[in-house]
C-alpha positions in Angstrom: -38.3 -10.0 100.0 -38.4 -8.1 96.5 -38.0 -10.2 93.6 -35.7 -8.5 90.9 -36.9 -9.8 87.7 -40.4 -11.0 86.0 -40.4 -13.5 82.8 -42.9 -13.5 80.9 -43.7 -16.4 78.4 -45.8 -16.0 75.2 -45.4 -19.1 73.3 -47.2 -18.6 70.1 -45.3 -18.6 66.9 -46.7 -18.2 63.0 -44.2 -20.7 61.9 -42.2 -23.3 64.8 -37.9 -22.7 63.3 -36.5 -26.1 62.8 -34.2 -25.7 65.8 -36.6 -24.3 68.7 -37.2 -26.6 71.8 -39.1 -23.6 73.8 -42.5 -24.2 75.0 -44.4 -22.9 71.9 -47.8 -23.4 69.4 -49.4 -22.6 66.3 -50.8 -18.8 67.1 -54.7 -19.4 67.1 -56.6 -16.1 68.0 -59.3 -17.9 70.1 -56.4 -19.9 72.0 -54.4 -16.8 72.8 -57.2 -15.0 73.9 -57.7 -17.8 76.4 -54.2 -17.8 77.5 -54.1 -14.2 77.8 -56.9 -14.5 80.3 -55.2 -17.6 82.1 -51.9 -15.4 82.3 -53.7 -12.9 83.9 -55.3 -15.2 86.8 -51.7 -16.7 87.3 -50.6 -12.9 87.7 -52.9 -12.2 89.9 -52.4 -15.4 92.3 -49.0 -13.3 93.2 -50.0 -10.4 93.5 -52.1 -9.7 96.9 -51.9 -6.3 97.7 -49.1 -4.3 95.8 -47.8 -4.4 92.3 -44.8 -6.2 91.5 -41.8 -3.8 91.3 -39.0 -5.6 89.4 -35.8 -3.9 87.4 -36.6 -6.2 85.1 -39.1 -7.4 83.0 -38.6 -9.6 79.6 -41.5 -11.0 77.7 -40.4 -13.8 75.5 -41.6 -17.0 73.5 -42.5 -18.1 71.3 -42.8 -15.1 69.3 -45.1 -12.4 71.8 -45.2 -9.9 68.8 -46.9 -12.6 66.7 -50.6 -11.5 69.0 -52.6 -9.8 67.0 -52.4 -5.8 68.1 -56.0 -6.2 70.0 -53.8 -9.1 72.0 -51.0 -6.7 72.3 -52.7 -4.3 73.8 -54.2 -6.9 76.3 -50.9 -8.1 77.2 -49.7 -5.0 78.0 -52.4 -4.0 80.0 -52.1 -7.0 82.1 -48.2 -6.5 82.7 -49.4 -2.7 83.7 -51.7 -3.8 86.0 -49.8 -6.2 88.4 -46.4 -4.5 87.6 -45.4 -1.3 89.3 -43.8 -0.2 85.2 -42.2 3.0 86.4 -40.3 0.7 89.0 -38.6 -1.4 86.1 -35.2 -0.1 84.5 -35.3 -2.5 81.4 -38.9 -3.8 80.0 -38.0 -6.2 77.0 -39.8 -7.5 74.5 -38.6 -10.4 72.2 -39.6 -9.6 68.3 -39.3 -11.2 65.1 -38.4 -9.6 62.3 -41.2 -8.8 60.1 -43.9 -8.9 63.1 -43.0 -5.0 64.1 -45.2 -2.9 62.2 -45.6 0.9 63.1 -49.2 0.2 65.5 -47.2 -2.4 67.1 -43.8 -0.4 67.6 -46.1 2.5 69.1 -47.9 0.2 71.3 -45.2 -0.7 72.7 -43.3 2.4 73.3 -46.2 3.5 74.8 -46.8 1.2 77.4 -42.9 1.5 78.5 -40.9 -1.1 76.6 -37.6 0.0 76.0 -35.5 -2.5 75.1 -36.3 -5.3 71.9 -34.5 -8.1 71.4 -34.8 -9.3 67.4 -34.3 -13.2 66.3 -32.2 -12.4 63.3 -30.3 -15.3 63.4 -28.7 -15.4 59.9 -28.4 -12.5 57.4 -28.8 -14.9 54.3 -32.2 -15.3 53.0 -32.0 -18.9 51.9 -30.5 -20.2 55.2 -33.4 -18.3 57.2 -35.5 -20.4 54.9 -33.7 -23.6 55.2 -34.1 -23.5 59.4 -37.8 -22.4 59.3 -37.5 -18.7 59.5 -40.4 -16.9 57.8 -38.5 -13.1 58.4 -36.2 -11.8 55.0 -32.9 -9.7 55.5 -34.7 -6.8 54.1 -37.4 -7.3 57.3 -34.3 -6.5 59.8 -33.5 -3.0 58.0 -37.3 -2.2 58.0 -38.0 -2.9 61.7 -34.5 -1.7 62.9 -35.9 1.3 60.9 -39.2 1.8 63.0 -37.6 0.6 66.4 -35.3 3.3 66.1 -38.0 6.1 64.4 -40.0 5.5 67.4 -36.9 6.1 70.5 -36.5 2.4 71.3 -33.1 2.4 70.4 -31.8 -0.4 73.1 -31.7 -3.0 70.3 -30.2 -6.0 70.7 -30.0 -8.9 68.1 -29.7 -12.8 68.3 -27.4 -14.6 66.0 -27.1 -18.3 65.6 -23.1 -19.8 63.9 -22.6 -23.4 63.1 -25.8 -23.7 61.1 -26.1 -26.6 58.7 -24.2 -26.2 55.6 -22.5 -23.0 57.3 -19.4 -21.7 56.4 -17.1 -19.6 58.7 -17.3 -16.9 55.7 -21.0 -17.6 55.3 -21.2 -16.3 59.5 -18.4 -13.4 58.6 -20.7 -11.9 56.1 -23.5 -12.6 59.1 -21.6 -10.6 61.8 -20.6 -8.0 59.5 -23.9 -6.8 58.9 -25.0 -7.3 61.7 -22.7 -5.1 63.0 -23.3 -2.5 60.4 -26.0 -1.6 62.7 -23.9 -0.5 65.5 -26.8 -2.0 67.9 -25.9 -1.2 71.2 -26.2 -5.4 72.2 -25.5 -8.4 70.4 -26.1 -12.1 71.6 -24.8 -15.7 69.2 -25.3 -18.8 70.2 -23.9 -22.3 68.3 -26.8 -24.3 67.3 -27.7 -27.1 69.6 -29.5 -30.4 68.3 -32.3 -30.5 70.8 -34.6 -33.6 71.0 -38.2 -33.0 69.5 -37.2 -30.6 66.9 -37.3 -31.2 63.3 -33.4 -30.6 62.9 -33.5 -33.5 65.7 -35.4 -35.5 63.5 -33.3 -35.1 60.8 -29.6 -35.4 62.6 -31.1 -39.1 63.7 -31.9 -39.7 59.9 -28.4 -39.0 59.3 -29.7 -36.1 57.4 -28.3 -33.0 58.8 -24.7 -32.5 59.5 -23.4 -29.7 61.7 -19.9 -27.8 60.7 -17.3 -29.7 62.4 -16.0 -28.2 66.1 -13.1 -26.7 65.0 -14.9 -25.0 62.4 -17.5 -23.9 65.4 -14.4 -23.0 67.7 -13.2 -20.6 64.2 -16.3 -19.0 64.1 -17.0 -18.5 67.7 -13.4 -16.9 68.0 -13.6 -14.5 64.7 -17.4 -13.4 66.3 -15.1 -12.4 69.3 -12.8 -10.5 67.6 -15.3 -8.9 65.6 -17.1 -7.5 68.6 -14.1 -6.1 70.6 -12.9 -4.4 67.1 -16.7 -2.7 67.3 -16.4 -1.9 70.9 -18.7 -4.3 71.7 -17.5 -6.0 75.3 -18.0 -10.1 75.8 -19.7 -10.0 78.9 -20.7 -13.5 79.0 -19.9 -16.7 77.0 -22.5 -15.6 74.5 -23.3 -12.0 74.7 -21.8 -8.6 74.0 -22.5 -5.4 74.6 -21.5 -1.6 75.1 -20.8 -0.3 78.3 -24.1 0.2 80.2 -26.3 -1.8 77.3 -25.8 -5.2 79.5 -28.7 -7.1 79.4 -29.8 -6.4 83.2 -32.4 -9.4 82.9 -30.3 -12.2 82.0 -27.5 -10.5 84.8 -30.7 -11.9 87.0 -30.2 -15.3 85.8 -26.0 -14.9 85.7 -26.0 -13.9 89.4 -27.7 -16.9 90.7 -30.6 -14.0 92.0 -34.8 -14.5 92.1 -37.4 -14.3 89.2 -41.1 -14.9 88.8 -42.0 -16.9 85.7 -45.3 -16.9 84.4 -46.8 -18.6 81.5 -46.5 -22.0 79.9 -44.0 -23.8 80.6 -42.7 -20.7 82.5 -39.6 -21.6 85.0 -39.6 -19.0 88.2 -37.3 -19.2 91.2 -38.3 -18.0 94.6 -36.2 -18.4 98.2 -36.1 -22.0 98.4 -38.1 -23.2 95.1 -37.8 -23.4 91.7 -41.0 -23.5 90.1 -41.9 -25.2 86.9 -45.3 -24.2 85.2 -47.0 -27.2 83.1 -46.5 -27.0 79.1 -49.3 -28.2 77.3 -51.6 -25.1 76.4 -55.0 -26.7 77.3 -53.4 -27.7 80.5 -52.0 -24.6 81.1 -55.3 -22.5 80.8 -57.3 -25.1 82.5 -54.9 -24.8 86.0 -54.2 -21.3 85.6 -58.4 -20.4 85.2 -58.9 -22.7 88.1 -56.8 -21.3 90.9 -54.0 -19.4 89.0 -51.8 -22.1 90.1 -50.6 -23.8 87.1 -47.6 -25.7 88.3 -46.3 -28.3 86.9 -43.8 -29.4 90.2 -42.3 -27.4 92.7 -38.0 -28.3 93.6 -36.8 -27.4 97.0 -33.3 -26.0 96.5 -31.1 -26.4 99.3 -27.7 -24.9 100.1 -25.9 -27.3 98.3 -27.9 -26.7 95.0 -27.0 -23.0 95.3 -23.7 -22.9 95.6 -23.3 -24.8 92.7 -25.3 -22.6 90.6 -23.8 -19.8 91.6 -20.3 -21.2 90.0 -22.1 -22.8 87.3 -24.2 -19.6 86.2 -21.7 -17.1 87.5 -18.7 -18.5 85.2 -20.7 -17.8 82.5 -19.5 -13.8 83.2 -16.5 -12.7 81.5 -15.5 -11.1 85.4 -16.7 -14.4 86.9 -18.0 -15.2 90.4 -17.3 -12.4 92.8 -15.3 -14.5 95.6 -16.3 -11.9 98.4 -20.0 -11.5 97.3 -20.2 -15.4 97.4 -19.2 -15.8 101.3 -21.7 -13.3 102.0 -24.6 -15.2 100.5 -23.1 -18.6 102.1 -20.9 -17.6 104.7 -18.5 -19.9 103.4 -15.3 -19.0 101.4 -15.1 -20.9 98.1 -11.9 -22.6 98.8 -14.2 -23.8 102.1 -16.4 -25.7 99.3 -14.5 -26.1 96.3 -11.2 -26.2 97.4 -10.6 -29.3 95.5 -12.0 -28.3 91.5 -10.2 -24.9 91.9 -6.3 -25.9 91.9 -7.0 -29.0 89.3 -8.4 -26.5 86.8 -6.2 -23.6 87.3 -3.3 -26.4 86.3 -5.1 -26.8 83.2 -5.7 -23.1 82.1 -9.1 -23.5 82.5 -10.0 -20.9 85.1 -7.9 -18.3 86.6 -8.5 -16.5 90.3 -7.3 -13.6 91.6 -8.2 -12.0 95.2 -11.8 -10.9 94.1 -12.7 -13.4 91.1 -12.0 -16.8 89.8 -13.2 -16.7 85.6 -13.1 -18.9 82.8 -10.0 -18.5 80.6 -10.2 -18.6 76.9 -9.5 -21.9 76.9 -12.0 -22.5 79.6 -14.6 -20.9 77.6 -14.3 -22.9 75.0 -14.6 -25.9 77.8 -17.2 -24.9 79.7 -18.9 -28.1 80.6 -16.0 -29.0 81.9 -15.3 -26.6 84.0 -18.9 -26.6 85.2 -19.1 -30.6 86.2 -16.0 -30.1 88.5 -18.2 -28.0 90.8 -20.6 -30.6 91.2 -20.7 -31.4 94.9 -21.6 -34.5 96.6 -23.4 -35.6 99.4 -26.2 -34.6 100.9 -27.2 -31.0 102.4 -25.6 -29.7 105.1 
């Protein structure tokens, strides 16, 4: 069976932001150089005969432009030589701003990226400062610059609302310019307290205080608004994009469909598993030079497991779960398996289904885990 998609993690960073639970380090120039090798054996372990030949391939992190351009070049001569490139509609590579300079925005054009995803987050240089941000506003115009002088012009850009001390004017000004770019793909995402980060540390202090939720809900609804009025369609709870410019990756992920993951802390799923690689660097590198096997545990996922994913991940979709395309994976209708959750939530706005699709409604968006815990099935498999 052909696996659609690839991940690739890099998790090396020159400074860790204050809100970032990914797997991620220090960059150290010896250390990546041994990862890079280790990635290469875990690579390899999948590959027997033929390349890989996935639509999609996104390299993220950690920070993979923060490699030096010797590293770089490495990387993407590893990627060229178990991926079949010419096979793969959308190559992506996650950037900070600042990182891209011209050798590096060649590089990669050359080797066949064509779509970069930027970490903006905030267009306010003392906020990018307060959440560990080492990029300035003026780094966005300069790389945007260069991405485009160069012919990558799929160019999306990650925004973050409900920041400490963040006004819903404060993210205005942030969309607006962000949207002065007229970038073809835009994703935001509210800030989430995650446990071993430093704005964890400081929300248990009693030190950090988020924007209260109806503040959030304002903000998420003007960045709404603010998108359609561009042109740019909401797709999914926290992307948009033109017509086209969806991010066919994270569609992978959406559609409840196969990846390969490699790299620390890298999460693939094949028919039947979900793989989780181990974390730690050394331990990492150690497993992966061994036998190119560095697994942390391997999950069986059953039937049951599934089906719930593919409401959970599917409702994510502004069009939803396709009703016809999930009886032909399961051979089940969904009123066969959820007829229970579907009625209850209709009756509270929280979904609505028509003869193809059952979606989240505005309200339901705003709900989502919710929505999501009422298609939690019982019982064993069957």
């Amino acid at each position: 069976m052909q696996i659609p998609s690839v991940y690739i993690h890099i998790p090396f960073c020159q400074q860790i932001c204050h809100y970032c639970d990914f797997t991620k380090f220090f960059y150290n120039e010896k250390l990546a150089d041994d990862y890079l090798n280790a990635l290469e054996q875990e690579m390899q372990h999948y590959v027997l005969q033929e390349k890989i030949t996935p639509e999609t391939i996104f390299v993220g992190g950690g920070t993979p432009t923060a490699l030096s351009k010797a590293q770089l070049k490495k990387l993407l001569l590893i990627i060229e030589r178990y991926h079949d490139i010419e096979s793969c509609k959308e190559y992506t590579f996650e950037a900070n701003p600042g990182d891209l300079d011209e050798e590096k925005v060649n590089l990669l054009k050359a080797f066949g990226v064509n779509r970069i995803s930027l970490g903006v987050q905030v267009f306010d240089d003392d906020m990018l400062e307060k959440i560990g941000r080492l990029h300035k506003v003026k780094d966005v115009y300069t790389n945007i610059e260069r991405l485009l002088g160069a012919g990558i012009t799929n160019i999306s850009i990650d925004l973050i609302y409900a920041l400490p001390g963040q006004t819903e004017s404060q993210f205005e000004r942030t969309v607006d310019e962000a949207l002065k770019f007229d970038l073809p793909h835009y994703s935001s995402y509210s800030l989430q307290i995650e446990p071993k980060t430093v704005f964890y540390q400081r929300y248990k202090k009693g030190k950090l205080i988020k924007p209260p939720e109806e503040s959030e809900a304002r903000m998420y609804e003007l960045l709404q608004d603010k998108m359609t009025v561009h042109g740019k369609h909401q797709y999914e709870i926290s992307n948009f994009a033109e017509p086209g410019y969806e991010s066919r990756h994270n569609l992978t992920y959406w559609n409840n469909e196969f990846y390969y993951g490699f790299g620390a802390g890298a999460h693939g799923y094949l028919p039947g598993r979900r793989i989780v690689n181990l974390r730690p660097l050394p331990a990492y590198i150690k497993q992966a030079s061994e036998n190119g096997r560095p697994v942390l545990h391997e999950e069986p996922i059953g039937i049951k497991e599934r089906m719930e994913e593919e409401m959970f991940l599917g409702l994510r979709k502004t069009e939803g779960v396709d009703i016809h395309r999930f009886e032909l994976k399961f051979g089940k209708t969904i009123e066969q398996i959820f007829g229970d959750a579907i009625p209850k939530l209709e009756d509270r706005n929280l979904i609505v289904r028509n003869p193809d699709k059952i979606a989240l409604t505005e309200k339901g968006r705003i709900l989502g885990n919710e929505v999501f815990q009422e298609f939690l099935l019982e019982g064993e498999e069957s």
